[in-house]
N, C-alpha and C positions, 0 to 999 in steps of 0.2 A: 569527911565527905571525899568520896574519887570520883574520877570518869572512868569510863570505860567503854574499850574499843572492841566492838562486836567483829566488823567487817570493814572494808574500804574498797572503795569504788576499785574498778578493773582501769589500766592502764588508758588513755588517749578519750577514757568515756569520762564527759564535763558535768552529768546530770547529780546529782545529790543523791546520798541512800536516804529514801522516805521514810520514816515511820507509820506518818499515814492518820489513823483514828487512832481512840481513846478504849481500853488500855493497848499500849503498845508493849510492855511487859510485862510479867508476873514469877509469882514462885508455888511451887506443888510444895505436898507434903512436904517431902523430905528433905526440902530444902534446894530443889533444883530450880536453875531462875531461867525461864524463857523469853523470847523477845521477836517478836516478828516486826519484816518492813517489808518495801520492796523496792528491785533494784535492775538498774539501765545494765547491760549488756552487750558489748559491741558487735554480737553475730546475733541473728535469730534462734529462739524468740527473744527480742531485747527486752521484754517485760516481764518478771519475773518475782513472784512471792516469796520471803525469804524466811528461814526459823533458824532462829538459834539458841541455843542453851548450854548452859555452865553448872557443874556441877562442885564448883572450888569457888562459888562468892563471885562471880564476874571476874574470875582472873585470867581463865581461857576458855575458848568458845568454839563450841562444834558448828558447823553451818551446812544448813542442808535447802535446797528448793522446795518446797513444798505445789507450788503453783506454774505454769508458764502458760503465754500469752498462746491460746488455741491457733494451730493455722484454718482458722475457720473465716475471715475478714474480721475479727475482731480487732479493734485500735489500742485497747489500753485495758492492764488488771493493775490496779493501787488500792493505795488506801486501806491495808490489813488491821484488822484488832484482833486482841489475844483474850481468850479468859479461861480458869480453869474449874471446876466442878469440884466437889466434895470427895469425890473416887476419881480426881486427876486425872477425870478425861479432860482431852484439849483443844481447843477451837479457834480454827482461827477463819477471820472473816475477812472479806472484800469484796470489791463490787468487781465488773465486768462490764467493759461498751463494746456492742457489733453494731453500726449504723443507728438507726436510734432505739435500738433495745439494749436497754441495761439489765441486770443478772446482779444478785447475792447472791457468792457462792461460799462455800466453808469445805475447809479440811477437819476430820475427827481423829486425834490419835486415842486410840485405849491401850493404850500401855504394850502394844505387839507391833501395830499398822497405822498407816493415814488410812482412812477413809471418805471418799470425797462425796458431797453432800449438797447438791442444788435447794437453793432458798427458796426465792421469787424473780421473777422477772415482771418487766412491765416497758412499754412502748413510751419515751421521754418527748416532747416537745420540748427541749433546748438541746440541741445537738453540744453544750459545754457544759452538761448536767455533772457535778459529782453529787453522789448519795451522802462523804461525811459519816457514814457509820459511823455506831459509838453501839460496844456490847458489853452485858453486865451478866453476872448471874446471881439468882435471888439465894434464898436460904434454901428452897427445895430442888433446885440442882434447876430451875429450867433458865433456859440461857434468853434473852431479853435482845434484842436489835433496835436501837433506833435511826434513821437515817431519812433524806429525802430524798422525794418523788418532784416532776416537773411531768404535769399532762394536760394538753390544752392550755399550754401558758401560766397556768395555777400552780404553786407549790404546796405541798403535803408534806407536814413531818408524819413519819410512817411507825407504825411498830408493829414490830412480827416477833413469836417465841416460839422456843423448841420445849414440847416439854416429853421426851420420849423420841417427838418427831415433830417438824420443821410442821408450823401451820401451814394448811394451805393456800391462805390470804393476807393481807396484812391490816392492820386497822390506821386508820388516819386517826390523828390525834387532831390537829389545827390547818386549816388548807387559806390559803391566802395565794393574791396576785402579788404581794409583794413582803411575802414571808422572809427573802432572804436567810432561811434558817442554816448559812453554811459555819455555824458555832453549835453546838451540841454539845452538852456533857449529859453522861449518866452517874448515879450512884445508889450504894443498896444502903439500909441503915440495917439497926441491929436487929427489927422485928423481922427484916425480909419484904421490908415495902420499896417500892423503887423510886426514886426520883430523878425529875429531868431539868434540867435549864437548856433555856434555849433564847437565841437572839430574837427577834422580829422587827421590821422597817415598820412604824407608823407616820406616813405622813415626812415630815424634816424629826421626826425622834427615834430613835435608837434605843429598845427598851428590851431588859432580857425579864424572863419571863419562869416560873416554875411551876411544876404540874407532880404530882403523885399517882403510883399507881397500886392498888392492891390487887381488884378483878376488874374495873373501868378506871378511865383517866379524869383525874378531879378539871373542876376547869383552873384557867391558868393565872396564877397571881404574878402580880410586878414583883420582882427584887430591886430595878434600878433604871430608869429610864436619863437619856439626854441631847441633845444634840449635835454632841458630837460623836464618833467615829467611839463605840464599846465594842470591847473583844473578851471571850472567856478563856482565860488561861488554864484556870483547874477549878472541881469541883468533888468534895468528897463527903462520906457519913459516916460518925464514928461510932461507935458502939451504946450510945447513950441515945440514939437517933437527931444528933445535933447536927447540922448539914453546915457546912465552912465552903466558901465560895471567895475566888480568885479572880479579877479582871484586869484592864488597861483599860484608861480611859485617854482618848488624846487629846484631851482641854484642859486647862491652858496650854498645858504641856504634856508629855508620854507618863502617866504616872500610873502605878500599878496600887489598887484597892483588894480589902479584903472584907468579907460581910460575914452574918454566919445568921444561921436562924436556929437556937435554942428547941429543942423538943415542945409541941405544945404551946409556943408561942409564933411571934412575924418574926421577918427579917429586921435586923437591927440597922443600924446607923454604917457607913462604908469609915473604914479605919484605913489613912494611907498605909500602905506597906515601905514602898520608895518614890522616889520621887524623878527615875531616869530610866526606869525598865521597862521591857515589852513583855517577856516571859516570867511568870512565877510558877511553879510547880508546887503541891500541896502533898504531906502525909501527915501517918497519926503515928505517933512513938510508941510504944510498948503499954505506954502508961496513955494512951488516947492523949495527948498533946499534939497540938497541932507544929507543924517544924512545913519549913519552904524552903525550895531551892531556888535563886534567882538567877536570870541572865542577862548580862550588859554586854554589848556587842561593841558599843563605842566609849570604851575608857582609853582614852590615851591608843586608840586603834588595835587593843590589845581585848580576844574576848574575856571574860569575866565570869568565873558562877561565884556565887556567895550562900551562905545559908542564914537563912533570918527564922525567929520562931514567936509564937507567940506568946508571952509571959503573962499572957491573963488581960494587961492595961497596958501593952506598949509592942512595937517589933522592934526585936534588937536588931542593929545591924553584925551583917556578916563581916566576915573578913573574905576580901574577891579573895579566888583563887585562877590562876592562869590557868588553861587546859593545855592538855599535852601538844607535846613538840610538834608533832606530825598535822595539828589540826589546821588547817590554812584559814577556814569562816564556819560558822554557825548557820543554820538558816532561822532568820529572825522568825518566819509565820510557823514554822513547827520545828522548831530545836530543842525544845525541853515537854515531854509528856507526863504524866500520871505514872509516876515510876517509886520504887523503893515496897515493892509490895511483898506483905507476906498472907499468901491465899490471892488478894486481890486488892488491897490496901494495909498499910502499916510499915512501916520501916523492920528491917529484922530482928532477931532475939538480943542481938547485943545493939540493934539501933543505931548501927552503921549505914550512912545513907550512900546509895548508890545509883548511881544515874545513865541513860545512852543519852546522845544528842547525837544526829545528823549529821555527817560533815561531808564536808568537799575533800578528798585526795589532793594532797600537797606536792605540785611538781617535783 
């Protein structure tokens, strides 16, 4: 397992490069791996969508803008996902705030040009709305958006798809006053059905939740409810339609779980993974095994990734690894994404895991 260093902040600028949503990496055909985020600026426009890719395995990395921050009164463009098509076209997604209109917008390369490509917009009652995208694409090339909506106080988890071209609406899947849905994953399985987990606040429980989609959205089953404070790390489908799910729960203490639900049956029983982590990241090996990469931020003050798998009836532990010199902190709530992908999950031909994390610029 390595890291690797896409970009690093610009000199006297303190803010973090974001990754943002789920996927924040990928790889095309031929092997080339992309990765969008976005990044602070010290001139105008400081808001800025970033793409990068490598054609040498993540060893060196071209970096180009893809997005900046409109001078139109807009405040903020974050929060990118990446995903690629069957014919390597490439998408990447983020949202947009101008006062309280928010925007999905997306960039399209086809193999010559970007092409830039308005989603939806929609007027937010919470002026500190983010959407949280999370984009997937199915078996037949159309690319899937989930994300939320805040209107009149109420939240919406939203779905909108491209199949040719951007719907012109978006469908609400679950609307609540106190959805909190700011956790999201998506994932495809091997028929080309999509699935969703998502958080939701009941009441003092914290309960995440999963739904299915072919042509409507099934209603929504529990995976795991509690009261304390659940977070989704990773969520993936492997080619068998076996879905493997990653969390933290913080009772008693910070421990990171893993669940899976078997094709044609429920979710099983939660298996600790560790017992001092916040991030775990998930892929599938070559041979569909599931393999995770972990992050500890507090060993000895020193941060940590490890790789842990799962053997069937047990996770091995990893052996930490220190990241490189130059890295000064992690950012614990989004340091480690849905990474190691070939097409859109799987680790690569020889199963070499490769990983970005977020860092701060080291004075």
């Amino acid at each position: 397992m390595r890291s690797v260093q896409v970009d690093i902040s610009d000199p006297g600028v303190t803010q973090t490069l974001m990754s943002g949503s789920r996927p924040s990496i990928c790889r095309e055909s031929d092997g080339t791996l992309h990765c969008t985020y976005f990044k602070w600026f010290d001139t105008a426009p400081i808001w800025r969508i970033m793409h990068g890719y490598s054609s040498d395995n993540g060893d060196t990395w071209t970096i180009e803008e893809v997005a900046t921050l409109p001078a139109d009164g807009s405040a903020w463009i974050m929060d990118p996902s990446i995903c690629i098509d069957s014919s390597d076209n490439i998408y990447i997604i983020w949202e947009r705030r101008n006062g309280t209109t928010r925007y999905l917008e997306c960039v399209r390369w086809n193999g010559i040009s970007w092409t830039d490509e308005a989603i939806i917009s929609w007027t937010s009652s919470d002026s500190n709305e983010r959407a949280y995208n999370n984009a997937a694409v199915d078996d037949l090339d159309t690319i899937h958006v989930v994300f939320k909506v805040t209107v009149g106080g109420t939240e919406s988890l939203c779905h909108i798809k491209r199949n040719g071209a951007w719907d012109g609406s978006y469908t609400i899947i679950v609307s609540d006053s106190s959805l909190r849905a700011d956790f999201i994953a998506l994932a495809v399985d091997g028929t080309g059905d999509l699935h969703l987990v998502y958080r939701q606040v009941v009441g003092s429980d914290y309960i995440l939740y999963h739904r299915t989609y072919t042509t409507i959205w099934s209603s929504a089953t529990e995976v795991v409810s509690s009261t304390s404070l659940i977070v989704i790390s990773d969520f993936v489908a492997d080619s068998s339609d076996n879905l493997h799910l990653v969390y933290w729960l913080a009772s008693p203490t910070l421990r990171s779980y893993y669940k899976t639900k078997p094709s044609g049956s429920s979710w099983g029983s939660p298996e600790l993974i560790v017992d001092e982590n916040l991030s775990t990241i998930l892929a599938l090996d070559t041979s569909q095994v599931i393999k995770a990469a972990n992050y500890n931020g507090s060993v000895s003050g020193t941060n940590k990734v490890r790789m842990l798998k799962d053997a069937g009836t047990y996770w091995l532990p990893g052996i930490p690894q220190s990241m490189a010199a130059d890295v000064d902190a992690l950012s614990r709530w989004s340091s480690l994404h849905h990474l190691f992908p070939t097409g859109n999950q799987g680790l690569t031909a020889t199963d070499e895991a490769i990983f970005v994390a977020n860092v701060y610029a080291k004075p």
